[in-house]
C-alpha positions in Angstrom: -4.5 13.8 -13.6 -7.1 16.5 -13.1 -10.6 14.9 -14.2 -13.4 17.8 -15.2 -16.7 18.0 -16.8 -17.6 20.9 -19.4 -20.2 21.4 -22.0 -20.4 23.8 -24.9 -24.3 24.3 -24.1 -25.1 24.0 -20.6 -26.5 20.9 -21.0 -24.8 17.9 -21.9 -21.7 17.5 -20.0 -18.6 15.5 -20.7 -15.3 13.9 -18.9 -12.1 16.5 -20.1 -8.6 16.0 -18.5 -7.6 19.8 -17.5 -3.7 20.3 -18.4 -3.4 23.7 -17.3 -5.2 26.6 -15.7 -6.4 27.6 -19.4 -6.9 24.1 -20.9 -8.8 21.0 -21.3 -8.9 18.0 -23.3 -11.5 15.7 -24.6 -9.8 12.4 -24.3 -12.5 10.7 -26.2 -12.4 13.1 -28.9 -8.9 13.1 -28.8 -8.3 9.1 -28.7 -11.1 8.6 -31.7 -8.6 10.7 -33.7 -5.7 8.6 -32.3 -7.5 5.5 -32.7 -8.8 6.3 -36.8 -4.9 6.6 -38.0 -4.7 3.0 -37.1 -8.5 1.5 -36.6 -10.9 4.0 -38.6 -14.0 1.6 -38.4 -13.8 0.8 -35.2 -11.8 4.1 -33.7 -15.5 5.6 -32.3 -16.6 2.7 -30.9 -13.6 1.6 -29.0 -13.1 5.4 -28.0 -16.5 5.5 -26.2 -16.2 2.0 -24.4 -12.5 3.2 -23.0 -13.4 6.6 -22.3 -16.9 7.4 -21.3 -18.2 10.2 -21.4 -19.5 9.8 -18.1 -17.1 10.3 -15.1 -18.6 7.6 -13.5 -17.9 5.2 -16.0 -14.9 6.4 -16.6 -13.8 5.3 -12.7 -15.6 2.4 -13.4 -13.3 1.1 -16.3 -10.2 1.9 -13.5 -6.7 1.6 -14.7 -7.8 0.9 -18.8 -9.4 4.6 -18.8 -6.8 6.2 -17.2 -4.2 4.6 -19.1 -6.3 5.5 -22.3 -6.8 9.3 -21.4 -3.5 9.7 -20.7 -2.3 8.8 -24.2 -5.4 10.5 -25.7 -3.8 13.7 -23.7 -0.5 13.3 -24.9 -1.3 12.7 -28.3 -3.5 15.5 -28.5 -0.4 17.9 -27.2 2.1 16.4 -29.8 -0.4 16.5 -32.6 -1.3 19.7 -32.7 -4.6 19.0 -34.3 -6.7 20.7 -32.0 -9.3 17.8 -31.8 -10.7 17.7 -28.5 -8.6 20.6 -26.9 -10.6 23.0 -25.5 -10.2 27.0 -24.0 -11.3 27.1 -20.5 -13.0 30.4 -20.9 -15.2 29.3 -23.7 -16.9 26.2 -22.0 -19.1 26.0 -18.8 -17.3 23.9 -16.2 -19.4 21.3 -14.3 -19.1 19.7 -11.0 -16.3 16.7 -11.2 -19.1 14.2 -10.5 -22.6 14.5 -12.8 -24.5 11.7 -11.2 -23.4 9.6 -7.7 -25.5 7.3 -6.4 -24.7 8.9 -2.8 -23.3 11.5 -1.6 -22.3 11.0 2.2 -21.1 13.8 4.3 -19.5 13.8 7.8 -20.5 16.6 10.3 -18.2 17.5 13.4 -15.2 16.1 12.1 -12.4 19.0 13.3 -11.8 19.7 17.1 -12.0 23.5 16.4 -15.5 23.1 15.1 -17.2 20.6 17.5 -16.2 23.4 20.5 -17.8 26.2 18.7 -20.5 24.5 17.5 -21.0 23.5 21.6 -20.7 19.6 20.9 -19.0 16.9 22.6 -15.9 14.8 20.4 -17.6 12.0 18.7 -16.7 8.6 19.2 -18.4 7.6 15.8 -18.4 9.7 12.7 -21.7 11.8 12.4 -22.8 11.0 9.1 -25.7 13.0 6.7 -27.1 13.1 3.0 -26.9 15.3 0.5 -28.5 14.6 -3.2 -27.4 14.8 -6.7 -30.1 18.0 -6.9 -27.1 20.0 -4.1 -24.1 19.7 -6.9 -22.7 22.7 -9.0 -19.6 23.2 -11.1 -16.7 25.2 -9.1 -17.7 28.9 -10.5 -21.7 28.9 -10.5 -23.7 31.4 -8.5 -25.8 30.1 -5.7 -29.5 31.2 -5.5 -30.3 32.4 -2.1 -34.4 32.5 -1.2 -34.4 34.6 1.5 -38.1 33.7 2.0 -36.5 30.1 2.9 -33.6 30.9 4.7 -32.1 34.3 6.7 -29.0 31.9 8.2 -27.2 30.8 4.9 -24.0 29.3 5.7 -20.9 28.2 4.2 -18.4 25.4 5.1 -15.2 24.5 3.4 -14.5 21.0 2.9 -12.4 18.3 1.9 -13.8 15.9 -0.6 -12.7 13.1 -1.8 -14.1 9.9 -4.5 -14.5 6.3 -4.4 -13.1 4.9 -7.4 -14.1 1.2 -7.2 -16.6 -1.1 -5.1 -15.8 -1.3 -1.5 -17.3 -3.1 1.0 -15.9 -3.9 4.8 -12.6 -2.7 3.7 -10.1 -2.5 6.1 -8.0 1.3 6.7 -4.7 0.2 5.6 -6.4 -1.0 2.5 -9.0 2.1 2.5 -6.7 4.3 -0.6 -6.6 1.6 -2.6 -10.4 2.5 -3.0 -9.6 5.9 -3.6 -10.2 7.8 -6.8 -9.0 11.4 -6.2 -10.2 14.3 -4.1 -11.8 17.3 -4.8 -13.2 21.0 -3.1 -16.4 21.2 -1.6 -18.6 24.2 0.0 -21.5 22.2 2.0 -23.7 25.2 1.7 -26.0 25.2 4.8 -29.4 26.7 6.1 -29.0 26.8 9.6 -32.6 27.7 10.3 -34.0 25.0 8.3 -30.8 22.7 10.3 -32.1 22.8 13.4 -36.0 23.4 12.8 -36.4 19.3 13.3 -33.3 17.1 14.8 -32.5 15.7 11.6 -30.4 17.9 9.9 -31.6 17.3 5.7 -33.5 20.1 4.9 -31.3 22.6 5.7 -28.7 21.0 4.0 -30.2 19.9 0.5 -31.2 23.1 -1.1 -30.7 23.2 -4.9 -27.0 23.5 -5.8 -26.2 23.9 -2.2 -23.1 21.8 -2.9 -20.5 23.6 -5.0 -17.4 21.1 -6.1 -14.3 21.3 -8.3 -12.6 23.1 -9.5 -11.6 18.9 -10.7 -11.0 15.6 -9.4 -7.1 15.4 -8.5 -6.3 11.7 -8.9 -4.7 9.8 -5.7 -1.5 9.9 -7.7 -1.0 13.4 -7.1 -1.8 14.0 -4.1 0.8 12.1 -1.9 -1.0 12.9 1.5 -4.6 14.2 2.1 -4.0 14.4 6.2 -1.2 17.4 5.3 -3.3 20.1 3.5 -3.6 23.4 4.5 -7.8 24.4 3.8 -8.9 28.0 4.3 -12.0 29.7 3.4 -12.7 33.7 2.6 -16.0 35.6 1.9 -15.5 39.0 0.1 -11.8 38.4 0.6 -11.7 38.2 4.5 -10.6 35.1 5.7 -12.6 33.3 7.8 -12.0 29.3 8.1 -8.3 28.5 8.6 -6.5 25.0 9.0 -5.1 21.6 8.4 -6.3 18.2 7.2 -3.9 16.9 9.6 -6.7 18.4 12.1 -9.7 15.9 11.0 -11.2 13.7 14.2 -11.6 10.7 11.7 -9.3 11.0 8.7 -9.4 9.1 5.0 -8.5 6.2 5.7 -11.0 6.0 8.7 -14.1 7.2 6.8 -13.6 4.6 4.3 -13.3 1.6 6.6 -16.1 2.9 9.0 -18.7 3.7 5.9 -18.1 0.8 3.6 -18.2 -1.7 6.9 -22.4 -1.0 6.4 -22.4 1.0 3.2 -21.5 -0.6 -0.3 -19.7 2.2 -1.8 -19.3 2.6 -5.3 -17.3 4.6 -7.8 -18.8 8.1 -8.4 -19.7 8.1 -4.8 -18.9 11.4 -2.6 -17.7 11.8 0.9 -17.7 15.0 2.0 -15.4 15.5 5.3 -16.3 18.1 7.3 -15.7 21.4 8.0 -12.8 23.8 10.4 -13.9 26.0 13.0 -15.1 29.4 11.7 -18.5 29.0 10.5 -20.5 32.0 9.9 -23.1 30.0 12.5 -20.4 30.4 15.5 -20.0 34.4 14.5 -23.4 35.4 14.0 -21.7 36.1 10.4 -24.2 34.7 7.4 -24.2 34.8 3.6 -25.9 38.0 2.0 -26.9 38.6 -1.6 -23.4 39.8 -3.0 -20.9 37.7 -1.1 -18.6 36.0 -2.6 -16.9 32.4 -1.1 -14.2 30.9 -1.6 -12.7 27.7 -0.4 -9.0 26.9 -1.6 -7.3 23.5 0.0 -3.6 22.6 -0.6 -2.5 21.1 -3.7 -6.2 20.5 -5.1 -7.8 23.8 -6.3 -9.8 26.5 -5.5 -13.8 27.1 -6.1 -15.8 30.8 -5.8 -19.1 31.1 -5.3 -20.9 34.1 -5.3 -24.4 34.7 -3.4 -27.1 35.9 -5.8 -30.8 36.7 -4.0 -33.4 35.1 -6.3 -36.8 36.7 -4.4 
C-alpha cells in the first residue's frame, strides 16, 4: 500500500491510499459510503475511528486501519461511485508524515561519503535532528535565502517509518517495528553546518526536508538493503548507489536508537546519504536547479530551487 497526504486547499491535509500514478483514494470517505449501506447512523463515526485522518493515527490503529483502507480502496474501485477517489493533478500532495514527534537522521552512514567528506568509519551511528518546520510534500519548491546561505546542498536519502512503540528492541525483531519507507532530500546549508560543531542550524531550515512521493508499506518492499538510490540536479547525475552500501543498515538503526530512544509511530529516520555531495565537488544549489532523488521500488521526489531575496 502507498500511504499519501493531499488537500483540496493547501491547508487541511488528509491520509489517501495512492493506486496509481494518476490516482488516490480517501479511504475514509470511501469506507463512510461502504459503512452507510449497512450502518448509516453510525457509518461516520466508525469511519473516522478506523481511518484517521491523520497518518499518524492511522499507524497507530496498526493492522485494523490497514485492513479497513484496503477494503475502503477496493470498494471504492468496484463501486464506481466516485466517493473519495481523487485526480492526482487536481490536489496538492503533502509530505507522507504531517506531524512526528521526531524526526532522527543518521549522518555518515555510506563508505563512499565518509572518505569524501574526510571522516573516519564510525563505530556508532552519528545521529542529528531535524523538526517538523523541515518537511514538504514530494513536488514543492524550496526557498533558497541566499542572504542565509551561499553552500545549499542536497543529499538523497533513504527513509523509512516507525509504525508502533519500540523500545530496546532487538535487530532481528527491528521490521517488525517497521511501517514503510519513504524518499527523503536532507537539504543542507553547509555554511551554517560547520559555523559551530553541532551540526542543527544548517540543517533545519524551513522545508529543508522534502519527502514522498508516499509511504510504501513494509509489505511491498521485500528488502530495503537492495535498492539502487541515485540523485540528479538539472538532469546530470550526481549521487549513485546501493542500500546494500549503508555502514549501519535497518535493522541496526532500529535496535541502536530505540535501546535509548522510545520511538513511536509517525516517527522518521532518515539514513544517510552516498558519496556525491555537491559539498565534496565544490558543486551547490542555485536559484533554478532542479533535484531529484529516485530510490528503487519506492518513488521519486523533484524539487526545484526558487531564490526568495
Amino acid at each position: 500500500m502507498k500511504l499519501v497526504t493531499y488537500t483540496t486547499d493547501k491547508k487541511n491535509y488528509r491520509l489517501a491510499v495512492a493506486v496509481d500514478e494518476t490516482k488516490i483514494i480517501d479511504p475514509q470517505q470511501a469506507y463512510e459510503e461502504k459503512l452507510s449501506e449497512t450502518s448509516p447512523h453510525r457509518a461516520s463515526e466508525l469511519a473516522r475511528t478506523l481511518l484517521p485522518e491523520d497518518p499518524t493515527l492511522f499507524l497507530e490503529n496498526g493492522e485494523f486501519s490497514l485492513r479497513a483502507a484496503d477494503e475502503a480502496v477496493k470498494y471504492a474501485l468496484e463501486s464506481g461511485t466516485g466517493t473519495g477517489v481523487y485526480k492526482r493533478a487536481e490536489v496538492h500532495i503533502g509530505p507522507p508524515i504531517l506531524n512526528p514527534k521526531k524526526i532522527i537522521c543518521v549522518g555518515l552512514n555510506y563508505a563512499d561519503h565518509i572518505k569524501e567528506m574526510n571522516r573516519e568509519l564510525p563505530t556508532h551511528p552519528v545521529v542529528f535532528a531535524k523538526f517538523s518546520n523541515t518537511l514538504m510534500g514530494p513536488n514543492e519548491p524550496f526557498p533558497l535565502r541566499t542572504s542565509l546561505t551561499e553552500k545549499l546542498d542536497y543529499e538523497g536519502e533513504l527513509a523509512f517509518v516507525i509504525g508502533k512503540r519500540a523500545y530496546r528492541v532487538s535487530e532481528e525483531e527491528a521490521l517488525d517495528y517497521v511501517a514503510g519507507y519513504t524518499v527523503a532530500n536532507d537539504i543542507t546549508a553547509r555554511d551554517m553546518q560547520k559555523r559551530t560543531v553541532q551540526w542543527l542550524q544548517g540543517k533545519t531550515l524551513d522545508k529543508s526536508l522534502p519527502l514522498g512521493p508516499w509511504l510504501v508499506t513494509l509489505d511491498e518492499i521485500k528488502n530495503s538493503q537492495a535498492l539502487s538510490i541515485k540523485t540528479s540536479v538539472n538532469g546530470v547525475v550526481r549521487q549513485s548507489s546501493n542500500t546494500a552500501n549503508l555502514v549501519f543498515n535497518v535493522n541496526r538503526l532500529v535496535a541502536f536508537l530505540s535501546d535509548f530512544i522510545t520511538l513511536e509511530p509517525g516517527d522518521i529516520i532518515i539514513t544517510g546519504t552516498p558519496g556525491g555531495v555537491g559539498e565534496a565537488q565544490g558543486l551547490f544549489l542555485q536559484d533554478g536547479d532542479v533535484v531529484k532523488v529516485e530510490i528503487e521500488g519506492i518513488g521519486t521526489i523533484e524539487t526545484k530551487i526558487i531564490k526568495e531575496d
